[in-house]
Every structure is written in structure tokens, then in C-alpha cells.
C-alpha positions as CSV (number, residue, x, y, z in Angstrom):
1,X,149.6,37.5,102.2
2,X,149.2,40.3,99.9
3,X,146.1,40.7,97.9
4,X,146.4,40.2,94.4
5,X,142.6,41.7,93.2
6,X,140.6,43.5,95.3
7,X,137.1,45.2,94.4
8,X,134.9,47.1,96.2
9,X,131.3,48.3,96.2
10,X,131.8,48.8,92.4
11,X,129.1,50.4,90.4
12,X,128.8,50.5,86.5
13,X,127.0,52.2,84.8
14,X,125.9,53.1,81.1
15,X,124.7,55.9,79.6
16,X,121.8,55.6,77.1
17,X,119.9,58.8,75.3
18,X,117.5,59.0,78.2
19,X,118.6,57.1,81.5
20,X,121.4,56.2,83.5
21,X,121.8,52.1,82.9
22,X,122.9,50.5,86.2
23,X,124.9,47.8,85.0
24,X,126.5,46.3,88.1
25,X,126.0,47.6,91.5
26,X,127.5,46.9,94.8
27,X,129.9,44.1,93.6
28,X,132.5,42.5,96.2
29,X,136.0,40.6,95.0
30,X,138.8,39.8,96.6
31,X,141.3,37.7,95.3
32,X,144.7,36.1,96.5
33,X,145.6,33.9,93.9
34,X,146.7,33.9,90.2
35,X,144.8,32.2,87.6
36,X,141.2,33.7,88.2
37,X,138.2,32.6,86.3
38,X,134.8,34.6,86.8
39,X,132.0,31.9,85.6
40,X,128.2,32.5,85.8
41,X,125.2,32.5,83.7
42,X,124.8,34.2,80.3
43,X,124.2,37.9,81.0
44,X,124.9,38.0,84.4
45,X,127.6,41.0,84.1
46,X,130.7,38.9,84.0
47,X,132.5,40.4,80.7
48,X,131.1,43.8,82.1
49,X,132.7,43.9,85.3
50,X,136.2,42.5,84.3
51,X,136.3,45.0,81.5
52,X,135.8,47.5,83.9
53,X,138.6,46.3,86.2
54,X,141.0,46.4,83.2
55,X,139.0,49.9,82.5
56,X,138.2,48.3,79.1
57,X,134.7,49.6,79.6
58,X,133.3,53.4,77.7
59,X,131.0,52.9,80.6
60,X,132.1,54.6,84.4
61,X,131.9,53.9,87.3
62,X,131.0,56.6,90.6
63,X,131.5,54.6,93.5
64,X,134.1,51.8,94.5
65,X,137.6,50.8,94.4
66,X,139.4,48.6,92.1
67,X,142.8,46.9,93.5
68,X,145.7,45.7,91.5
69,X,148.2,44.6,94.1
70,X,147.2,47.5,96.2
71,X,147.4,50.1,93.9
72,X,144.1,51.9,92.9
73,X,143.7,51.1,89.2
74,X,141.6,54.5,88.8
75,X,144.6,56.4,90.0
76,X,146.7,54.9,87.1
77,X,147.3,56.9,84.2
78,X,147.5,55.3,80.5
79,X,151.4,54.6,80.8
80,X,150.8,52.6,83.8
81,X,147.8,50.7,82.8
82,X,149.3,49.1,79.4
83,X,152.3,48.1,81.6
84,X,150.6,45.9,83.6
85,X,147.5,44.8,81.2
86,X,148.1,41.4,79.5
87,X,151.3,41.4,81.0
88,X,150.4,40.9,85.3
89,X,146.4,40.6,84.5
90,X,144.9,40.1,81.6
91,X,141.4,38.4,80.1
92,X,139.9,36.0,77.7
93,X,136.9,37.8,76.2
94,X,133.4,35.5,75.9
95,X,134.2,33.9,72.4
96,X,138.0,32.8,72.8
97,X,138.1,30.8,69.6
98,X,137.9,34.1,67.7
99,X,140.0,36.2,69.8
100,X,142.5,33.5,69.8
101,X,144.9,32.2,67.5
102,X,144.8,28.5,67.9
């Protein structure tokens, strides 16, 4: 069965005026179903690391790989990315009653 979403050893990070922000490090995914929900705590990094598998993020990442149905989302230019954003994967941001319109 073929992977759907597959992430490895991602690192995120931020740039602030003085430091480096390490945002997520290390994190391990792999899904093979549709319908996926990331849940956890408040703060925990869950909005940050699925904007940065939709490369939603002005943040960047120097080490891991990013999966979409074994294609390398990094290698995908801006064409490529908007045809398969909200169309094969897509995400509810944090407060869905005001990106929503019910």
C-alpha cells in the first residue's frame, strides 16, 4: 500500500533578530490513510509543522523530507504545489469557526 504522507527527521526553524528558533526538530510521520487529524496540547507545534508540510510556513527547514504520495514536496515548484493544496491535502487552521463559512 502506498504511502499517502510521509515525514522525516523534519526540522523547523525561525529566524528572530539574534538566534536561530528551533521550532520542531526531529519529527517522524507516516501516514496511509485519508482523513488525518494532528491533535495535541496547546503549543505543542501542531499548526507549525502542518504549515510547513503544505510549505505555508516563512520559516525553513535544513534537514528532512516531506512526502506527498512519494513525491518530495520541496522539489515541487509553485505550479505544482497549488495543484495539489486544498485539492488532495489540505488543513483546517486552529480557529475553524473564523476561517470557515458555516
Amino acid at each position: 500500500m502506498e504511502k499517502l504522507l510521509e515525514v522525516n527527521n523534519l526540522e523547523v526553524q525561525f529566524k528572530s533578530q539574534k538566534n536561530i528558533i528551533y521550532a520542531v526538530t526531529d519529527f517522524l510521520l507516516m501516514f496511509i490513510k485519508m482523513n488525518i487529524r494532528i491533535i495535541g496540547e496547546s503549543g505543542c507545534g501542531k499548526t507549525v509543522t502542518s504549515r510547513s508540510m503544505l510549505k505555508l510556513n516563512n520559516s525553513y527547514f535544513e534537514k528532512g523530507s516531506i512526502r506527498f504520495k512519494g513525491r518530495e514536496i520541496s522539489d515541487l515548484n509553485q505550479k505544482e504545489l497549488n495543484r495539489i493544496r486544498g485539492n488532495k491535502i489540505s488543513m483546517i487552521f486552529q480557529n475553524p469557526s473564523s476561517a470557515l463559512i458555516p
